[in-house]
Each structure stands twice: as structure tokens, then as C-alpha cells.
C-alpha positions in Angstrom: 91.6 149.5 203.4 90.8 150.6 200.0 90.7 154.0 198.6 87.8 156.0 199.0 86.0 157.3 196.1 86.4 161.1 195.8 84.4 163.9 193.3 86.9 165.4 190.7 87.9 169.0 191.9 87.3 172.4 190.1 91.2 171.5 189.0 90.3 168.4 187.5 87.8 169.7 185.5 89.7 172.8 184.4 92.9 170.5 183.9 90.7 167.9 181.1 89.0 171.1 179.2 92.6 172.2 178.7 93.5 169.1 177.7 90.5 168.7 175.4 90.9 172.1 174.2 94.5 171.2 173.1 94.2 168.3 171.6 90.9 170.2 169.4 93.5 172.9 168.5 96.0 170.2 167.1 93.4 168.4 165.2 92.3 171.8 163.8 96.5 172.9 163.4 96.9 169.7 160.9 93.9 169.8 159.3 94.8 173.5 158.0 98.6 172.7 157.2 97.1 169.1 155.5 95.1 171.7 153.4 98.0 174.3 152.7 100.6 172.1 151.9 99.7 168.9 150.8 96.0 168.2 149.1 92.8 170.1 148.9 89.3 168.7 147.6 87.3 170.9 145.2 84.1 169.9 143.2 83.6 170.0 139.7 80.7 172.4 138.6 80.4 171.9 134.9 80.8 169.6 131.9 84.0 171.2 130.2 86.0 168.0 131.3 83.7 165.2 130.5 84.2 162.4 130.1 86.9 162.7 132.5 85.5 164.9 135.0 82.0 165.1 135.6 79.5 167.8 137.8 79.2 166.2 141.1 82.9 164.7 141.3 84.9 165.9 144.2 88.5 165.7 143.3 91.8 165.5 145.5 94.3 168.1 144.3 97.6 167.2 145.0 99.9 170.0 146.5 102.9 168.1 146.9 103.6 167.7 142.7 103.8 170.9 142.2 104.5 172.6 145.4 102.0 174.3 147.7 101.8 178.2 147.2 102.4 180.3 150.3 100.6 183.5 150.7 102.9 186.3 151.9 99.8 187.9 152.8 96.7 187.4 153.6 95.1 191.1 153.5 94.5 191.4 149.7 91.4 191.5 148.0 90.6 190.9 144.6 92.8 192.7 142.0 95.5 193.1 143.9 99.1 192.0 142.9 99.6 188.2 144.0 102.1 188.2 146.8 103.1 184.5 147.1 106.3 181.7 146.9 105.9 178.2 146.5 107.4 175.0 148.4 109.6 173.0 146.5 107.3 170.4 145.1 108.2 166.8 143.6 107.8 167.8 140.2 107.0 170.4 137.5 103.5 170.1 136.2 103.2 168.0 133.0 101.8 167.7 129.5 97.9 166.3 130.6 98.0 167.1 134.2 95.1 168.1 135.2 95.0 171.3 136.9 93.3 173.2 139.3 94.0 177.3 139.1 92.8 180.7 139.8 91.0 182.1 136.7 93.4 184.4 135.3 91.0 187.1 133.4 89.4 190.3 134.8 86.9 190.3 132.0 85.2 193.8 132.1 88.7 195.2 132.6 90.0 193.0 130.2 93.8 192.2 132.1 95.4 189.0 133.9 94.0 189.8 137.7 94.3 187.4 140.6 90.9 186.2 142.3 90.9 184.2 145.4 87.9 181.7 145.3 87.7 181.8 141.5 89.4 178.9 140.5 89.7 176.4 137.0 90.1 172.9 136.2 92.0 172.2 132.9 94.5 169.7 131.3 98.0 171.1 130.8 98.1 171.5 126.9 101.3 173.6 126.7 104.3 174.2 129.4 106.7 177.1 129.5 108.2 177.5 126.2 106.3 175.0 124.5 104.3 176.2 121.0 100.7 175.5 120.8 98.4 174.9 117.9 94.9 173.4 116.9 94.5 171.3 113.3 91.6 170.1 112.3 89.8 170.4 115.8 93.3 168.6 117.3 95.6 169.6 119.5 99.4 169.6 118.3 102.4 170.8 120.6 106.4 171.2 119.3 107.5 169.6 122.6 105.0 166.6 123.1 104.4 163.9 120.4 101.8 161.7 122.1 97.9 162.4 122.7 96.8 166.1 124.6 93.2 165.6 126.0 91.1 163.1 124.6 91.3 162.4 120.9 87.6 161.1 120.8 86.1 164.7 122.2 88.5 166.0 119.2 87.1 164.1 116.7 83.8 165.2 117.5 85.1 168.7 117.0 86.7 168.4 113.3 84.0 166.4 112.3 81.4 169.1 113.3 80.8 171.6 110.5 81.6 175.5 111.2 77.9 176.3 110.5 76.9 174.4 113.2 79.1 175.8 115.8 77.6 179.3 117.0 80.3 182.4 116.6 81.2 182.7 120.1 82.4 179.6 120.7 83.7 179.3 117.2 86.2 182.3 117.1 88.9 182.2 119.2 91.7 184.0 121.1 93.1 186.7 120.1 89.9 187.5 118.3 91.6 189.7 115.8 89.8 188.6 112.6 92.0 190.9 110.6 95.2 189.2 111.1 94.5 185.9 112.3 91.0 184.7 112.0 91.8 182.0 114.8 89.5 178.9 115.9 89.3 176.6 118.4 89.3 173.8 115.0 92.0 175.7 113.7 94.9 177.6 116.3 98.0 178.9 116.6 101.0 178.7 116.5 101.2 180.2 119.0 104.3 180.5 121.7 103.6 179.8 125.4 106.1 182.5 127.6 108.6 181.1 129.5 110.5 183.0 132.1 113.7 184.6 129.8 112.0 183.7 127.0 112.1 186.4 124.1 109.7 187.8 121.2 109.8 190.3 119.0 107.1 192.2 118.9 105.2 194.2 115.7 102.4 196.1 115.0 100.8 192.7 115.0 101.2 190.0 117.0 101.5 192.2 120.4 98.0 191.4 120.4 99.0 187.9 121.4 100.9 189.0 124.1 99.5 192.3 125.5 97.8 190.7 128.7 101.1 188.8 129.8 103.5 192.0 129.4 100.8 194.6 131.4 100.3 192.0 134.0 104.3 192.0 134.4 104.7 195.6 133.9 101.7 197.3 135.1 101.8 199.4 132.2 99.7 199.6 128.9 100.9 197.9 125.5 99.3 200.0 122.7 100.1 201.6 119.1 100.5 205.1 119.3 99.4 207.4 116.7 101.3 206.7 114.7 101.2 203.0 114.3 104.1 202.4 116.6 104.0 200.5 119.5 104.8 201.5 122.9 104.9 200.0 126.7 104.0 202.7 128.1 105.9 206.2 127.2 108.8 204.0 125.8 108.5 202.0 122.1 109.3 198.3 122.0 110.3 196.1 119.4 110.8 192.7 122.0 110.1 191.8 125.2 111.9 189.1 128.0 108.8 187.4 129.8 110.0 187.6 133.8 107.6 184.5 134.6 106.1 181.2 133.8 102.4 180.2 132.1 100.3 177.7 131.4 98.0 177.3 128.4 94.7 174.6 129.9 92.1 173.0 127.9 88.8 171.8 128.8 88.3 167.6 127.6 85.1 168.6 126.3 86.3 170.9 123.4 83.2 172.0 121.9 81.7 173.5 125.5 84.4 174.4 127.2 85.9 178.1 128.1 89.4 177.9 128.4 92.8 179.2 127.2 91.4 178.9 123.4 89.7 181.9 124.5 91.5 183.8 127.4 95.5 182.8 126.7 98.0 182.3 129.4 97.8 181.1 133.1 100.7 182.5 135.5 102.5 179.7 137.2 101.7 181.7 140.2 97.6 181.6 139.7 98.1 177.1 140.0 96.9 175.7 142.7 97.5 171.7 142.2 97.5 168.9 140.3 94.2 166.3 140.2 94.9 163.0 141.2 91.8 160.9 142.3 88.2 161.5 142.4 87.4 160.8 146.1 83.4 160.2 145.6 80.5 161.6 143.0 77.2 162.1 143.9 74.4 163.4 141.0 74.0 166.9 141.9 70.1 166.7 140.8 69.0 163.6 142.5 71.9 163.4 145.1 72.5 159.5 143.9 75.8 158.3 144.8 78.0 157.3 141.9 80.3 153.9 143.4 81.6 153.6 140.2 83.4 156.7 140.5 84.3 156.5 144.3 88.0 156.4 144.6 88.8 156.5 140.7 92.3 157.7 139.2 92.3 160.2 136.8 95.2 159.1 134.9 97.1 161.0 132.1 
């Protein structure tokens, strides 16, 4: 005799939500810990990295190269201190990476200041310890001999005339026109900090690395009365950096705002590295881009 057909009990039915209730909370569990500590997708918003990166691209950012960072906690709002680590990653980020990171500068307070869902997307133009400069519109760095960004967005930039270029995107970081005068044709050199790394510091160049040393200290750089500088009640005459930065530049060099015009990125404040656009749609007429769909970004 064969078995009888029977109605699923009130067991049954609790028994497969459970189950389907589990399995949702797994999908969910790896979703979140694919997105902590391995890859993220962010869109580009702007033109400051054409022709590389253009508004409507979403891009994979790649945890893994440079190690995800770990929130210690989670209850801080914007302004307050970073409380992080990082995993040990497969690499340090490079000369050209692309990079996504938290924009580093409170502007109306005018300090480095950590704010969650405010985040960049440069190329690396200097490491830790690297100098920096700008000739002629191009970029030059003491530890990398090849190409930094792309040379044809340069050009463009030394071969436009100062005239042409309006002041506040002409003048550049540290905007003192008394002592330097700098340009984002004409830059530097200037030293990126590296953790131990030393300067000496004068009357003049603190300028250049005020916002690094307050953001490590929590107090004030400034000349007293008398022309002498002090960190806070004490004077200072050097200073040991106790972390890591970044200096990022947009590919588009005559429309982009980047460290020409802000400085230094804590090592803290990176998020990834780009490594693939995963698909680009026009973000006026919604037009799907297959030419872009899966592309590399390169170095």
C-alpha cells in the first residue's frame, strides 16, 4: 500500500521559515564581510579623472591590495578621531594606483578631519617619503622615473597660458604667495611625510606642514609674537611625522581638486585601490556604455 498524502504541520512550516530565514541571514553575513574586506563598488561623479574615469562609471575597489580598514568603532560622527587598524593586504599602494579615500579637509575649520561617506578618487602621485613636484604643468617624483597620470592631460596644462587659467584653480597649495607663489604648472618640491620621517621646521615652511602635525597632535602650530614658532605652549624647530600620507591627483589636471590644493591624505583615510570598471551608464540619458562594461583600468 502506498503512503498516503499528508498536509505539512505547523512544524513543518515553522521548521522551512527557519531554514529560509537562515540561509537569508548567511547570504546577508557574506555580502557585508565581501564588502568589508575584500571589494566595494563606488560611482564616479565628476570629470577630474577623464579620460580614465568618466561620470557614470561604477568601479570595483579592491580591498585586498591594500588591506581592508577595520573600524574599532562604529559610534563616531563626523570630526571625530578615526579609530581604525587595517588587515594585512597583498601589497602597499603604488605610484598610479588609483585610489579611493575619505576627503581629508574640514574646510571651514580648515584641519585634516575624518568624514565617513565623503570619499575621493585620485591616482597615487607620491608615497610616503617620496618628494613631489610639478614642471611645466608635469608631474616629476625623486622616487619614480616613469609616467604619473597621463602625460596628454599634462600637456594640455603647460601648453595653456596662465591668463587663461582663472586664479583659483591657478594658485596652489600652500597658498602663501609671499614665500612660494606655488601652481599647479609649477609645484614643489615638496616632501610627502613618512612615518619617522623628520623636518625641520622655520618661520616658513611650517606652513607646508601645519595640517599633518595638528591632525597628529591635536594642538595648534603657530608663530607667536614674536616670530617664533610654537606647537602649542612649547617652540619647535623639527618634527617626527607618527604616520603615513598620500599626495592624489586628478587625470584631468586643469579641473580637478586635489592634493595640488589641499596636501596630504592619511594612510588611515584610504579605502582601496580601483581595479575594473564593472559597467557605465550616461548619467543624463541612462545609455548603457558596452564599451566600458568590464574594462581594466591599468596603471
Amino acid at each position: 500500500v502506498g503512503e498516503m498524502n499528508k498536509k505539512p504541520d505547523i512544524w513543518d512550516i515553522l521548521l522551512r521559515v527557519m531554514y529560509a530565514f537562515i540561509g537569508l541571514g548567511v547570504l546577508v553575513g557574506v555580502f557585508i564581510a565581501v564588502r568589508v574586506y575584500v571589494a566595494d563598488q563606488f560611482v564616479i561623479p565628476t570629470d577630474s579623472m577623464r579620460p580614465t574615469l568618466i561620470p557614470g562609471d561604477y568601479v570595483i575597489v579592491n580591498k585586498l591590495i591594500a588591506g581592508a580598514r577595520i573600524y574599532d568603532r562604529l559610534d563616531f560622527k563626523d570630526g571625530d578621531p578615526l579609530e581604525s587598524h587595517r588587515v594585512k593586504g597583498l601589497r602597499k599602494v603604488e605610484h598610479n594606483d588609483i585610489v579611493i579615500f575619505n576627503f581629508p579637509l574640514n574646510r571651514s575649520k580648515h584641519r585634516i578631519e575624518f568624514k565617513i561617506n565623503y570619499v575621493y578618487g585620485k591616482r597615487c602621485i607620491g608615497l610616503p617619503g617620496d618628494t613631489v613636484e610639478i614642471r611645466n604643468g608635469f608631474f616629476r617624483n625623486s622616487h619614480y622615473d616613469g609616467i604619473l597620470g597621463v602625460a596628454e592631460e599634462q600637456r594640455r596644462l603647460s601648453e595653456t597660458p596662465d591668463s587663461l587659467i582663472a586664479g583659483n584653480v591657478l594658485h596652489a597649495y600652500p597658498f602663501d604667495f609671499r614665500h612660494y607663489g606655488w601652481t599647479i604648472k609649477e609645484f614643489g618640491p615638496l616632501y610627502v611625510p613618512r612615518k619617522g620621517g623628520r623636518v625641520e621646521l622655520d618661520s616658513v615652511n611650517y606652513c607646508l606642514y601645519r595640517l599633518v602635525i595638528e591632525y597628529e597632535t591635536g594642538k595648534q602650530l603657530a608663530l607667536d609674537a614674536g616670530g617664533h614658532l610654537r606647537l602649542g605652549d612649547e617652540p619647535i624647530d623639527s618634527y617626527v611625522f607618527r604616520g603615513d600620507y598620500y599626495f592624489f591627483c586628478g587625470d584631468r589636471v586643469l579641473d580637478s581638486n586635489d592634493s595640488r590644493y589641499w596636501g596630504f591624505v592619511p594612510e588611515e583615510f584610504i579605502v582601496g585601490v580601483v581595479t575594473r570598471i564593472t559597467y557605465s551608464r550616461d548619467r543624463e540619458s541612462g545609455e548603457f556604455r558596452w564599451d566600458r562594461l568590464l574594462k581594466g583600468v591599468g596603471k
